[in-house]
N, C-alpha and C positions, 0 to 999 in steps of 0.2 A: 431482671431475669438473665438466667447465666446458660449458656450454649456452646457445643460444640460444634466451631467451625473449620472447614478449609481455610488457607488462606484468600484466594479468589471469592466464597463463600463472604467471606468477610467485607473485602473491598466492595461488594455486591451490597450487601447490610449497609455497609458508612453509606454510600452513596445513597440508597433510597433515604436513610436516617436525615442526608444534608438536604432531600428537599429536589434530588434531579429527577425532570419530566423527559429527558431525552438521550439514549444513551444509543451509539452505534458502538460498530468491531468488526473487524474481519477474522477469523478465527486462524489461530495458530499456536500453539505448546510453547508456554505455560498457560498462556492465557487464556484460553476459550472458555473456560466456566464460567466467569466474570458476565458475561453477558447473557450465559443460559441462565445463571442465578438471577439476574434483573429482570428479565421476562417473567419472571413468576408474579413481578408487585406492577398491580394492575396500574397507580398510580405513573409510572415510566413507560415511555412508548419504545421501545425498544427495535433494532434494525440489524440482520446482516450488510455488511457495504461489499461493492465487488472491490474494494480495496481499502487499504488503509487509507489515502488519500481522499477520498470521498468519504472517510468515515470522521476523520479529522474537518472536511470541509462542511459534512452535516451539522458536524455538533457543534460546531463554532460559532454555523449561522443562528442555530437555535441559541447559543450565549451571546452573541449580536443585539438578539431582541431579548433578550433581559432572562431565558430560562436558561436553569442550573442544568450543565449537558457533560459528558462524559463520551471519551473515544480512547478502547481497549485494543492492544495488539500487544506483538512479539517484537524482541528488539528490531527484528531485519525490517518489522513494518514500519517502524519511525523510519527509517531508510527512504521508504516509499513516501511518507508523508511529509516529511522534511521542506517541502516546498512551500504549500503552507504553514506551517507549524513554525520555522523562522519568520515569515511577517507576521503571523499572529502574535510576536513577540514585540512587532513594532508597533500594532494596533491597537493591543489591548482586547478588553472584553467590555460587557455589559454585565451580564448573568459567569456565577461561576464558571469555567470551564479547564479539567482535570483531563490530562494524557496518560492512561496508564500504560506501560511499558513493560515488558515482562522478558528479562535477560535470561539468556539459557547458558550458564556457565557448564563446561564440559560437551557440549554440544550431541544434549540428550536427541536432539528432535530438532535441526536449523542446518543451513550451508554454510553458518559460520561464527565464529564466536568473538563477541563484542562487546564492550563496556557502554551502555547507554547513559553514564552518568557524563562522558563529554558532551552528550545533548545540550545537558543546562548550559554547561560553561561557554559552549558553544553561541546558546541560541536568548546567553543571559537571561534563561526563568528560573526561579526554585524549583528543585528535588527534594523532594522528601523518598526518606528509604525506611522502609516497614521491617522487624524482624521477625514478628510471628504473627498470629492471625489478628489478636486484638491491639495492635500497631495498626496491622492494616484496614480496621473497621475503625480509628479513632483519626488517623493519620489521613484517610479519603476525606474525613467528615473536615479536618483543619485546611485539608488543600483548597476545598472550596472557599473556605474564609477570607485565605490567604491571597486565593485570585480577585476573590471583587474587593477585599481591602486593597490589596496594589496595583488592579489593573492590567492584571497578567496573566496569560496558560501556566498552568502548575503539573509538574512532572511527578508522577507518583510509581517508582520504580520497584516492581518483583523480580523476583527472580526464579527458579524453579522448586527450591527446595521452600524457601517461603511458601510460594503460591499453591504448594500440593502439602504442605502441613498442616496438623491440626491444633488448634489451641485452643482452651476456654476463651470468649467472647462476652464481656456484657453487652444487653442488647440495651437501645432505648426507642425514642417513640420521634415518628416521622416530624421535618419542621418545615415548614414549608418558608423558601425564599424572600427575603422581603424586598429583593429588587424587583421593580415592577415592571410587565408585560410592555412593549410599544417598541418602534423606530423611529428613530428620528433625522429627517432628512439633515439638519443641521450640523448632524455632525461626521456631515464625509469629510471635512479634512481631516477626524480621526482614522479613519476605513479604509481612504483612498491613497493607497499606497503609489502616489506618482513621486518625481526625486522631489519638489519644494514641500510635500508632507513629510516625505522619508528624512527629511533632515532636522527636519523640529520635534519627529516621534526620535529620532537616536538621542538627542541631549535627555530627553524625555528618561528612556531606557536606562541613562547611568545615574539616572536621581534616583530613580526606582531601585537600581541594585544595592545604592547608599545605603537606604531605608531599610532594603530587604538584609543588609548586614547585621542592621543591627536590631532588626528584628531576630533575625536568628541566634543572637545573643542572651535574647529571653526565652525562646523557643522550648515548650516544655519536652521537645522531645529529644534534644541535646539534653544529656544526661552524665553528670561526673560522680563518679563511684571514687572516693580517695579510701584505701585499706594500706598496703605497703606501699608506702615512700617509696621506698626501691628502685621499680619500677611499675610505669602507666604504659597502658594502651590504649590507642586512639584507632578505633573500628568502627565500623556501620552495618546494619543487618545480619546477614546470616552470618558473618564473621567475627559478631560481635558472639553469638551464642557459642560455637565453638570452641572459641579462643575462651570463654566463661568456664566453661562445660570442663577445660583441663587445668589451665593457673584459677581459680577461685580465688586466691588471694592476691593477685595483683590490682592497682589501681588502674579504674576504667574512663575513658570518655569515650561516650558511646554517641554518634551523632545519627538524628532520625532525619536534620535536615543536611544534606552531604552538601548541596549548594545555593545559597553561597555560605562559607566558612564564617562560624562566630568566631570572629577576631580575638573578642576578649576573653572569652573563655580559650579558646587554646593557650591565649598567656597566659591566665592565673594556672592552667594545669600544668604547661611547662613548671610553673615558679613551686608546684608542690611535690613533684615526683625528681628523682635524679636521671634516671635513663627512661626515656619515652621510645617505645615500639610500636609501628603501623602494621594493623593485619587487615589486609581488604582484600578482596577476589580481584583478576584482570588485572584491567592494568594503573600502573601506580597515582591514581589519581589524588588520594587526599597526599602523598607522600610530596609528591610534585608539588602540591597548594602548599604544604605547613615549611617544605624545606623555603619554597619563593619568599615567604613571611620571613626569613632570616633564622628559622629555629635548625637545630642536630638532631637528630634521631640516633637511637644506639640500633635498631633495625627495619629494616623494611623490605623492598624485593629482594634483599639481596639473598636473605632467605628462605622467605617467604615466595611460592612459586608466582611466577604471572601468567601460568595457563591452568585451564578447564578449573575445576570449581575445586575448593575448600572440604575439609571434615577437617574433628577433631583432630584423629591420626596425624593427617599431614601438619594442621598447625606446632602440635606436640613436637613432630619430629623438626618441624623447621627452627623451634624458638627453644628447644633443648641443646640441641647438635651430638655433641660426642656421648653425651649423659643419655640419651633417647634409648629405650631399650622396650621395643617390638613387644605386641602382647602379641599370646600364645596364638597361634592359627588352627581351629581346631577342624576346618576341611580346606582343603586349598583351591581355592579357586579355577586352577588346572586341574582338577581333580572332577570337576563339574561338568555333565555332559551339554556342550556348546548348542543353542536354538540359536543359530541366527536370523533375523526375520526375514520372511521368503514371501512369493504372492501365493495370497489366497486359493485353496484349491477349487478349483473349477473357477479361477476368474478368468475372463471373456480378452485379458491383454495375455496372458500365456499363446496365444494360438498367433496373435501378434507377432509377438518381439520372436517368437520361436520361426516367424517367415521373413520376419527381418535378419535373422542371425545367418540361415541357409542361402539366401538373398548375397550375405560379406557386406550390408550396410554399415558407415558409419554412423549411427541414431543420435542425433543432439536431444537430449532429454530437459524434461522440463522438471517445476513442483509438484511433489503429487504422491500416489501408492505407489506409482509405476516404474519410481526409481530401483525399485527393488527388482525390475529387469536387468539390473546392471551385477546382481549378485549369482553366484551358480544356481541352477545349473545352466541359466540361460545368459548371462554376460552379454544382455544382447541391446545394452544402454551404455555409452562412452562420454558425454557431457551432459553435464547439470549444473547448472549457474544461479540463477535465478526468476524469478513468475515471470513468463514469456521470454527469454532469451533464444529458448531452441529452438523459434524461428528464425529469428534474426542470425544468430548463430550460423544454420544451415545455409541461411542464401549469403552469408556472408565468407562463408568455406564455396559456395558454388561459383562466386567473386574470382575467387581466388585459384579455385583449381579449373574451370573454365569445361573444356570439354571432357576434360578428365574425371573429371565429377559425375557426369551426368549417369546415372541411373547407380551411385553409388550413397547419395547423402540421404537422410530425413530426417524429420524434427517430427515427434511426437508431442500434444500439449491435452494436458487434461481440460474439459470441461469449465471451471473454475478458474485453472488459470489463466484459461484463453479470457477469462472475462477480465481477470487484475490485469494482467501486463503484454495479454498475448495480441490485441486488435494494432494496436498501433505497427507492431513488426510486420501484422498481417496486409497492413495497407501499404507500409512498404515495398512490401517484396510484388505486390501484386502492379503497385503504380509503376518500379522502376525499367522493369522489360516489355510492358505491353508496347504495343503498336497504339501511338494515342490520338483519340477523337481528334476530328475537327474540330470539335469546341472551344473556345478559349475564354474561360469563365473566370479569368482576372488573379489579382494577386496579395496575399493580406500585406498593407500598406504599413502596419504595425514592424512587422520586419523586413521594410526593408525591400518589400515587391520581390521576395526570395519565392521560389517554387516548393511545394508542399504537397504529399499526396492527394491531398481534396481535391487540386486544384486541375488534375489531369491535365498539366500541361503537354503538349508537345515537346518540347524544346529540352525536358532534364535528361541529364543525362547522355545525349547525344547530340552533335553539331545540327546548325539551323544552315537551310541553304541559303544562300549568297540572298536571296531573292525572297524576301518575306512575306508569308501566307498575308493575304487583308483581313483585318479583324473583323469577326462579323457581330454584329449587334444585337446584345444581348436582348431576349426575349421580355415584354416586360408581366411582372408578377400577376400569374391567375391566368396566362394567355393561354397557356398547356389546356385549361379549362373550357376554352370559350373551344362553342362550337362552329366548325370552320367547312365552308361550303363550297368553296375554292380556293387551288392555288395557282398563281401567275408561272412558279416556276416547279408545276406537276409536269415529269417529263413525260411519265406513260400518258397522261392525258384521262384513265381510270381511278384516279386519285387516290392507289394505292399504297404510294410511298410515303401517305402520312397519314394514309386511312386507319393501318393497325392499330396506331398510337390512340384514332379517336374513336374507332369503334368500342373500345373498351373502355368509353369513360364510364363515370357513374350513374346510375341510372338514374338522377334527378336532374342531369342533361337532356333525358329523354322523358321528362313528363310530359303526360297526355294533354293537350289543348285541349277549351271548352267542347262537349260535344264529340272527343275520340274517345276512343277504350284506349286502357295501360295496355303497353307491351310489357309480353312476360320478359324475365328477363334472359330465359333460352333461348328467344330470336335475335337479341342483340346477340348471340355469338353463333349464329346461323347467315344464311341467306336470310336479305333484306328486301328483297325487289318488290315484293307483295305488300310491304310494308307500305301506306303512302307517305305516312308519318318520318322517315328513315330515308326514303328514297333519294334525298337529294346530299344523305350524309357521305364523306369521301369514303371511299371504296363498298358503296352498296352494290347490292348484287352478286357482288364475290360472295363465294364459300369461305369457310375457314382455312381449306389445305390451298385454294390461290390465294389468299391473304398471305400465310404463309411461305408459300411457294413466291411473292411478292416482298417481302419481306428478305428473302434470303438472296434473292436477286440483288435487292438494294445493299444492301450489308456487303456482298462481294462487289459490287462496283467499289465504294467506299474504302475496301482493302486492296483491290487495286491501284486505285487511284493515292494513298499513302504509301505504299512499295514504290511508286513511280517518283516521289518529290521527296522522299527523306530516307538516310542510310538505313540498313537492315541495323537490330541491335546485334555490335558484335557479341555478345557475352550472353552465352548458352540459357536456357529460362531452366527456373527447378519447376518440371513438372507436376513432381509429388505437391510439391508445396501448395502449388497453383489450383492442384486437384483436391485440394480441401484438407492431406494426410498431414 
């Protein structure tokens, strides 16, 4: 049965076609359909991730244990995912597992424009590069192959103009994995990335890439078109259609898998054409591999451009030159009346950025709709980097301009991004100016006994006096729990100063003994004295506003008593920040 698919549509198809039960993604342009398409096929359990990172660490664990799993994003996601995804490299797999990657050449929808084909070279796995949609529903279904033949993540790279075309598709019929379900504790020294594994998985690595050479020498999706001798072009994906679409008669090699390079096939295609031309988008990466082999090209970047994306036109006009003669323009594009895209009317961040503009803030921006605050008529957004920087960002301008800043910076962060990248800035900014606990709940010994926001130390950040606090003894586990009927060092003597804490445990602390009635649970946050069951709990008797009123007493001794033994922090706090904005 024959189909028209998207290209994403497709990659959606191969994957259910090879057999995958578990596919994550964090959505972003090109890619986001890929994973609304797999939700459809009940057989895949399908997940938003709040990041790429997690989306790549879910699927992994699922090809851990032996199922076929897949993790979709946008180039800037592998960015994010990169930490795993290089030892996955040293690890291996169990069950298939395929990274798709989706390149935004021209930088339709990203903060910035990148070639993801240095991943492979990078992180030594196979790329395979699709150029229309039934590549990319055949070329999914081969990546899995190709990972549990060699025991390796497999990079299966779009791009936009790919991923949002349409092409006839044959479909076929689901297979299900013949690797089989289980864990096995045996084999963590494959898993367990410490340095004496890390060194027997890298010899491991470069056998793997041998093999994977010359596999890619068979590889049915490296393809050589010989017509004119003349000259050959060596292209991959959308560059290959292009560059087809205007010379038709030149000779092709067309490669689906970009790395690593079949060797032997670039010789025999050097040995049949006279002048060999590279046309690829970005940047010159097969040019760079076939020149290292020792071969000449008669062109390449030189060009052929190395920014924003490809079409015919520009191929035509880079590989004609002076002969290149412009088709007719029959509206001109200046001619067109300009929509730039603007926010939404009546959205709820206009009333925003329009009090921040009158305000003369400078606003650190994050990912999102909202960057479109940054366009007229409201210009009331000045930095955008990447998911969660515009905190970080802010207290790091508040760093720097000290009092001068104050009531001048903020960081806006959406919803979503605060979940990918925006908590950890958030813990930052909030650990490094407080005034901190007496607490001192130790140090992760992994680094080095280094201080970390968890850790609420004391001591970051600002000098410790000559005269160090005594460590006090950490509490041991469940004790917060236990209920507690005296304390030696209660100074009221009303046992308020730790009463709060225990008035409000849970109410299976306060189950009824043989022979009483339950308390409702309205009295545990009332007066107690009546109670007889309660009566000897710390701080009965109190009302709620002296508990309170007890509570706030204690809390300001405790602030007085740290203003007395350690310096004020000299460097101004961002309120906004602090206050949740």
């Amino acid at each position: 049965m024959k189909k028209v698919l998207q290209g994403n549509e497709a990659i959606a198809r191969g994957a259910w076609e090879a057999g995958v039960t578990v596919a994550c993604a964090y959505p972003g342009t090109p890619s986001s359909e890929i994973l609304q398409e797999l939700a459809a096929y009940k057989e895949v359990t399908t997940q938003w991730a709040p990041n790429e990172k997690v989306a790549v660490e879910v699927a992994s664990g699922a090809a851990l244990a032996g199922a076929r799993a897949m993790a979709c994003m946008k180039h800037v996601g592998l960015n994010v995912a990169s930490d795993p995804f290089m030892t996955l490299a040293y690890t291996g797999i169990k069950g298939g597992f395929v990274i798709v990657v989706a390149d935004d050449p021209n930088v339709h929808s990203s903060q910035n424009e990148q070639d993801s084909r240095n991943w492979a070279r990078f992180a030594k796995v196979p790329m395979l590069e699709p150029a229309d949609a039934a590549e990319c529903k055949e070329f999914t279904k081969i990546a899995f192959d190709i990972s549990e033949q060699f025991d390796t993540p497999v990079l299966l790279k779009g791009e936009t103009r790919v991923s949002h075309s349409d092409s006839i598709v044959e479909l076929g019929e689901r297979k299900a994995s013949k690797v089989a379900l289980g864990l096995d504790r045996k084999d963590a020294p494959k898993y367990v990335m410490v340095p004496a594994n890390v060194r027997v998985r890298r010899k491991i690595i470069e056998e793997r890439m041998r093999k994977l050479e010359a596999y890619a020498d068979g590889f049915s999706g490296n393809v050589m078109e010989i017509n004119d001798s003349g000259v050959g072009v060596i292209t991959a994906g959308a560059a290959y259609m292009y560059t087809k679409e205007v010379f038709p008669r030149y000779s092709y090699l067309k490669l689906g898998m970009v790395w690593p390079l079949p060797k032997k096939l670039l010789a025999d295609f050097f040995k049949q054409v006279k002048k060999v031309i590279i046309v690829e988008e970005l940047d010159p990466f097969l040019e760079t591999e076939v020149k290292a082999l020792g071969y000449k090209i008669f062109h390449g970047k030189d060009v052929v451009p190395t920014m924003y994306e490809l079409s015919p036109e520009i191929v035509e006009k880079a590989l004609s030159g002076k002969s290149y003669h412009a088709p007719k323009i029959r509206v001109a594009p200046d001619d067109l009346p300009r929509r730039p895209p603007n926010m939404c009317p009546g959205c709820s961040h206009r009333a925003l950025f329009y009090s921040l503009k009158k305000l003369g803030a400078f606003v650190f921006g994050d990912i999102g709709c909202y960057t479109l605050a940054s366009a007229p008529p409201l210009q009331a957004l000045h930095s955008c980097v990447c998911m969660g920087a515009s905190i970080g960002q802010a207290y790091g301008a508040g760093k720097a301009l000290g009092k001068e800043g104050l009531g001048k910076i903020c960081a806006v962060i959406g919803d979503s991004t605060f979940l990918h990248g925006g908590i950890a800035p958030v813990m930052d900014t909030v650990h490094h100016p407080r005034q901190q606990d007496d607490r001192h709940d130790g140090s992760p010994g992994a680094r080095g006994h280094r201080l970390y926001p968890g850790r609420r130390a004391r001591e970051y950040g600002r000098l410790r006096e000559a005269r160090p606090r005594p460590r006090r003894q950490a509490r041991p586990q469940g004790r917060s729990l236990q209920r507690e009927e005296h304390h030696e060092d209660d100074k009221r003597g009303d046992g308020s100063r730790r009463g709060f804490r225990h008035h409000h445990q849970k109410r299976a602390l306060h189950a009824p003994q043989e022979g009483e009635e339950e308390v409702p649970p309205s009295l545990l946050h009332h007066r107690c004295r009546d109670v007889p069951r309660l009566q000897g709990l710390p701080g009965a008797g109190l009302s709620r506003h002296q508990l309170g009123r007890s509570r706030r007493h204690h809390k300001k001794q405790q602030e007085e008593k740290r203003n007395s033994l350690y310096q004020q922090d000299p460097v101004p706090r961002l309120r906004p920040l602090r206050a949740g904005l």
